[in-house]
Backbone as CSV, one residue per row, in Angstrom:
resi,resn,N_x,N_y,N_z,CA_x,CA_y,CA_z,C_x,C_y,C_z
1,UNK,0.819,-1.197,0.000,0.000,0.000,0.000,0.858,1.253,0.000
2,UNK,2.068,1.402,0.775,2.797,2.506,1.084,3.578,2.780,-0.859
3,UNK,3.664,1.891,-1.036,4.286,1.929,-2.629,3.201,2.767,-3.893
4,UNK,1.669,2.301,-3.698,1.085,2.936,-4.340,0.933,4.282,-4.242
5,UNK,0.836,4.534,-2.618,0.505,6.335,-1.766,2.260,6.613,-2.818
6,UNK,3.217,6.104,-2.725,4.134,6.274,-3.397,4.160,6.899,-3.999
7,UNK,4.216,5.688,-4.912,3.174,6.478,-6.484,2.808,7.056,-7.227
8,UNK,1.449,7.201,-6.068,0.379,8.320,-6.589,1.219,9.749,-6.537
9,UNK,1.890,9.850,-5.259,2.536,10.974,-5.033,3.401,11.637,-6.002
10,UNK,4.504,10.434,-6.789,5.229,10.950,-7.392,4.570,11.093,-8.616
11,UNK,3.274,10.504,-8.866,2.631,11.234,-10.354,2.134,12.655,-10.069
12,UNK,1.197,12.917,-9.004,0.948,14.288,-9.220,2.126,15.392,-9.224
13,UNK,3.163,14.570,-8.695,4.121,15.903,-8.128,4.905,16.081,-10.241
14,UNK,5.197,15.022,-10.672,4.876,14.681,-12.138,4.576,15.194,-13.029
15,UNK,2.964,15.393,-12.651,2.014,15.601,-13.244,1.907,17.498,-13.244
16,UNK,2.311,18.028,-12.389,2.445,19.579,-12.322,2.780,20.174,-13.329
17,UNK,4.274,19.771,-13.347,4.785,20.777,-15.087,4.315,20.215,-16.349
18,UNK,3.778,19.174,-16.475,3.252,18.637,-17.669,1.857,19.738,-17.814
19,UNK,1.064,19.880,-17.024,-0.121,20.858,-17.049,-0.144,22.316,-17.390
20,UNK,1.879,22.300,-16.415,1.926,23.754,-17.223,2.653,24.115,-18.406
21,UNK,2.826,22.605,-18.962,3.705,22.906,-19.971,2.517,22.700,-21.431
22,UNK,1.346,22.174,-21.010,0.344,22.322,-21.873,-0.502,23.150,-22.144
23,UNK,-0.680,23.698,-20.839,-1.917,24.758,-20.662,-0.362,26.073,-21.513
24,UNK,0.967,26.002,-21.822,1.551,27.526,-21.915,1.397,26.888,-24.254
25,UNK,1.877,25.987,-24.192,1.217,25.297,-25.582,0.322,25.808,-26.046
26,UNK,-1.010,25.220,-25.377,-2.303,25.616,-25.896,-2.724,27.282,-26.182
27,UNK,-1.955,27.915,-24.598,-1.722,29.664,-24.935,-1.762,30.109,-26.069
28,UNK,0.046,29.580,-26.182,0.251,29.633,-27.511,-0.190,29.520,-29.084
29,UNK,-0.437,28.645,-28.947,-1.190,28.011,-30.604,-2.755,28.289,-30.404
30,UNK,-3.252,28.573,-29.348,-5.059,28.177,-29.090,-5.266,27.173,-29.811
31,UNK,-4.787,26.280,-29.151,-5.225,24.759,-29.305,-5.989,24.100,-28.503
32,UNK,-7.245,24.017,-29.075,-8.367,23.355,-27.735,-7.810,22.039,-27.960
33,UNK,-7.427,21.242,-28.568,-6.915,19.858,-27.713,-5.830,19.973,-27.193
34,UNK,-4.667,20.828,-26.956,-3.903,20.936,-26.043,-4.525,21.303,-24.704
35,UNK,-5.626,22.045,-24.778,-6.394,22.307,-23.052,-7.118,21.555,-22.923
36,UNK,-7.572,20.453,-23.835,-8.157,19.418,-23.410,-7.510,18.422,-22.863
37,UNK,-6.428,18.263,-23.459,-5.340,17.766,-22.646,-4.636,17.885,-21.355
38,UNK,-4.836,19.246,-21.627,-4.290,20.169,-20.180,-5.377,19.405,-19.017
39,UNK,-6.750,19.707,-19.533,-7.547,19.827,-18.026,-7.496,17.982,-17.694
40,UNK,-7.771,17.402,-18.670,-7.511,16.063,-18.697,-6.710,15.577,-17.855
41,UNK,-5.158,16.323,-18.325,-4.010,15.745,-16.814,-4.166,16.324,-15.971
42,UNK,-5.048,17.904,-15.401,-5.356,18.150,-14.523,-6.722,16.489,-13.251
43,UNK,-7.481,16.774,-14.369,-8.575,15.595,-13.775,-7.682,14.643,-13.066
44,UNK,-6.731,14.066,-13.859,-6.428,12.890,-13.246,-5.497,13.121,-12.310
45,UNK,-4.694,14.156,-12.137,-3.884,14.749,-10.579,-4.876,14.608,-10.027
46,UNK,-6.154,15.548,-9.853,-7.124,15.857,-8.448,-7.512,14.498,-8.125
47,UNK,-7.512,13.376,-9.393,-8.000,12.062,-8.727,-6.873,10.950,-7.690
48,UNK,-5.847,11.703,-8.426,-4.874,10.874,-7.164,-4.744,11.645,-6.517
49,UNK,-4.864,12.951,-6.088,-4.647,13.524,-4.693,-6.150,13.434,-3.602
50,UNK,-7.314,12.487,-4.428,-8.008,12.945,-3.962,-7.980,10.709,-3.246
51,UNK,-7.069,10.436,-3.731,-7.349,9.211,-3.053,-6.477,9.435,-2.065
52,UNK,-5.136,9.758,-2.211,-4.057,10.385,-1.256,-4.300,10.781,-0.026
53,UNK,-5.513,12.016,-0.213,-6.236,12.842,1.229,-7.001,11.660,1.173
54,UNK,-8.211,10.434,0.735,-8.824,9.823,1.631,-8.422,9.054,2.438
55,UNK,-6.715,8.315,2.003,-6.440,7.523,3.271,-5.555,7.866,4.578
56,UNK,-5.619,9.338,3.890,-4.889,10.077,5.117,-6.335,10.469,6.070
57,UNK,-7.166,11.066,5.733,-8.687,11.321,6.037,-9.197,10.556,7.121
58,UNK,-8.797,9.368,7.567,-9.007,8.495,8.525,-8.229,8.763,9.793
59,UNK,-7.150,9.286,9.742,-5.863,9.307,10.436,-6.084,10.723,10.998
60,UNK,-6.807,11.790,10.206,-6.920,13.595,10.328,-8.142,13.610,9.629
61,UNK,-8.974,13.831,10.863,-10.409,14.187,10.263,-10.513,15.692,9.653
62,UNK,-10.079,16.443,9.413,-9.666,17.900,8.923,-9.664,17.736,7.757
63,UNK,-8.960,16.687,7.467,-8.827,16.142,6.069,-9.953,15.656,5.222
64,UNK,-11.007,15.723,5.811,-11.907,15.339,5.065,-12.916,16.966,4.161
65,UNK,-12.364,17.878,4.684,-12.852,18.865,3.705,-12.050,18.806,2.883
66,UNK,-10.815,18.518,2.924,-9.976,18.486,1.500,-10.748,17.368,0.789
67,UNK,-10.708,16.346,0.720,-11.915,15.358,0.236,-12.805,15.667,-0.108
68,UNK,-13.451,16.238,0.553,-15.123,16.709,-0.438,-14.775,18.159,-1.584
69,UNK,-13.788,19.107,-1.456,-13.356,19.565,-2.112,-12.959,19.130,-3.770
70,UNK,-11.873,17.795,-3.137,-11.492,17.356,-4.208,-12.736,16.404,-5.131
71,UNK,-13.589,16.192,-4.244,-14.975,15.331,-5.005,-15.683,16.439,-6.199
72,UNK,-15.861,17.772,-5.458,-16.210,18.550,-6.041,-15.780,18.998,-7.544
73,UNK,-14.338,19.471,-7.413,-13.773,19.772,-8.176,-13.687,18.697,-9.272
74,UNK,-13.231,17.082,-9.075,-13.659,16.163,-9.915,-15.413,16.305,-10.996
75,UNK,-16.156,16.218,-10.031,-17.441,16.208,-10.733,-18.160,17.516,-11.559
76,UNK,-17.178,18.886,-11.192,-17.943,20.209,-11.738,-16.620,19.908,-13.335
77,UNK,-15.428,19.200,-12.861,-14.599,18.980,-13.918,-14.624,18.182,-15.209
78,UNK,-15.311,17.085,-14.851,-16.224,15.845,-15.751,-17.017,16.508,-15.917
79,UNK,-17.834,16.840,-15.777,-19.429,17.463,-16.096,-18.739,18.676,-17.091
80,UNK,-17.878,19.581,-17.219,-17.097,20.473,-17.572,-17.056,19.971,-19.000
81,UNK,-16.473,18.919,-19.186,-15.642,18.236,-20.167,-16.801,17.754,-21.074
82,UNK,-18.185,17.111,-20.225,-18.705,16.093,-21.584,-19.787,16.830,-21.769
83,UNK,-19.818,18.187,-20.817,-20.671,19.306,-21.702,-20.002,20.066,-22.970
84,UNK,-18.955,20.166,-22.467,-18.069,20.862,-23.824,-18.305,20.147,-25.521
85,UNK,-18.371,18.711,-24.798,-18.179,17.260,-25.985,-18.899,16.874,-26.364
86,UNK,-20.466,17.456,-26.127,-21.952,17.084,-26.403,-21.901,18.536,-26.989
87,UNK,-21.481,19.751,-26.657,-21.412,21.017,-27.753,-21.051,21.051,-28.823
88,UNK,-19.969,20.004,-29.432,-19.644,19.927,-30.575,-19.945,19.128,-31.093
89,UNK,-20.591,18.249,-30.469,-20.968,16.723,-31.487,-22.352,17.769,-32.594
């Protein structure tokens, strides 16, 4: 288990400059699949930080507003995405 929290850790920490190295791309060119990309590797950071804070969440109940935070931000983020993707179909 400590290998996955691992992991997860070293993907989001990873996962940072890749977001900003897409979201400065997409700037650039206005490339909506580069920010689709962008928010995309965003989504999937908040989803490993958001498993990260739940098994810490047990240990530090404090931690559980970071959790519902990160639930949040997941679902206004999906919902974000396949409204965008039902706009262009």
């Amino acid at each position: 288990m400590d290998t996955l929290l691992f992991s997860l850790l070293l993907y989001v920490l990873l996962t940072i400059p890749v977001f900003v190295v897409l979201m400065l791309f997409a700037a650039l060119t206005r490339s909506a699949r580069l920010r689709r990309a962008a928010e995309v590797v965003s989504l999937s950071t908040c989803a490993a930080l958001l498993v990260l804070s739940f098994q810490r969440a047990f240990e530090k109940p404090m931690l559980w507003a970071v959790v519902v935070l990160l639930v949040a931000v997941l679902v206004f983020g999906v919902s974000t995405i396949v409204k965008s993707s039902r706009e262009r179909s």
